[in-house]
C-alpha positions as CSV (number, residue, x, y, z in Angstrom):
1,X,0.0,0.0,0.0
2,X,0.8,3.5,-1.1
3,X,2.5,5.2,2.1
4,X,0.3,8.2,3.5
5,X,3.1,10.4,5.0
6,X,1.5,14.0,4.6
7,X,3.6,17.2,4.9
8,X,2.9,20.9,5.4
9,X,4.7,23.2,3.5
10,X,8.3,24.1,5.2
11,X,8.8,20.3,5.5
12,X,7.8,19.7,1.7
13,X,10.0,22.3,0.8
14,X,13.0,20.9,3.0
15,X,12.1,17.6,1.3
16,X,12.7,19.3,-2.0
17,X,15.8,21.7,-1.2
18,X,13.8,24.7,-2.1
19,X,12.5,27.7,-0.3
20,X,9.4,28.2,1.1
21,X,8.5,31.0,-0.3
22,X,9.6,29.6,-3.5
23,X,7.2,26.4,-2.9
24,X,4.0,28.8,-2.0
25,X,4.2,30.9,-5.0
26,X,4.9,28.3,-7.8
27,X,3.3,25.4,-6.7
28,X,0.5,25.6,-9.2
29,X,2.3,27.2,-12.0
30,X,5.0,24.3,-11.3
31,X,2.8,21.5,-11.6
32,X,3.4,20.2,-7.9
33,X,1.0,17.9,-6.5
34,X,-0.7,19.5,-3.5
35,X,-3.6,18.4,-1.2
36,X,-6.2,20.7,0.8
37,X,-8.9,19.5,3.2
38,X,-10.8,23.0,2.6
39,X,-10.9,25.3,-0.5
40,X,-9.0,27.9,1.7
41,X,-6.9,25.9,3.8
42,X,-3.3,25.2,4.5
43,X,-1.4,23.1,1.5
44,X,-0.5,19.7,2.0
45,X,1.8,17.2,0.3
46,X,2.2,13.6,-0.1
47,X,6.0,12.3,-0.6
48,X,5.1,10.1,-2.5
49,X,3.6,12.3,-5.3
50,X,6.5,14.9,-4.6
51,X,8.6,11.9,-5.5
52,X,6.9,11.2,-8.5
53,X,6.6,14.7,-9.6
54,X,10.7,15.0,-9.1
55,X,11.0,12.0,-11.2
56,X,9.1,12.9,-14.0
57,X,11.3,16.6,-14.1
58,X,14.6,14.4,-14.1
59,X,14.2,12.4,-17.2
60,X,17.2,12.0,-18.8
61,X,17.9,12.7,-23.0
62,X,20.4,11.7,-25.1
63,X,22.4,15.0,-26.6
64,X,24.0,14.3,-30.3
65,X,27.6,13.8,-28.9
66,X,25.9,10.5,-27.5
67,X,25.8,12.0,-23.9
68,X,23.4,11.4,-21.5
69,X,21.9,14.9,-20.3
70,X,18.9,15.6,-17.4
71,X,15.9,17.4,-19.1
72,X,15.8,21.0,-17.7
73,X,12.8,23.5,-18.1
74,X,13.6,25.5,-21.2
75,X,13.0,29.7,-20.8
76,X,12.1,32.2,-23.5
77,X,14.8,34.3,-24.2
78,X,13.9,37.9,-25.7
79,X,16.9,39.2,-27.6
80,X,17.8,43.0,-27.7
């Protein structure tokens, strides 16, 4: 059975290695699983779906020198 280990946000954003303030502002813009027990209350997280939202950010591609790379989040760039 799935573990049930719920966390509030300073200890999901330990978990993470991010800041807190970080966490609270982009959690929905970022995708991140989050759980709340009332339309206005506190976020919660589950570690295993912060695990699973890690791993899917991590997957790894193949560059064409043959060299395995991690995905990363590209940015638009506005040139000048």
């Amino acid at each position: 059975m799935e573990s049930l280990e719920i966390m509030n946000a300073q200890q999901a954003a330990d978990y993470l290695g991010v800041e807190l303030y970080w966490l609270q502002t982009h959690w929905k813009s970022e995708g991140i699983p989050t759980i709340r027990y009332s339309p206005r209350g506190r976020l919660r997280f589950r570690k295993s779906s912060l695990d699973a939202w890690a791993a899917e950010r991590e997957k790894v591609w193949v560059g064409t020198d043959g060299a395995e790379r991690k995905r990363t989040k590209s940015r638009k760039v506005q040139l000048v």
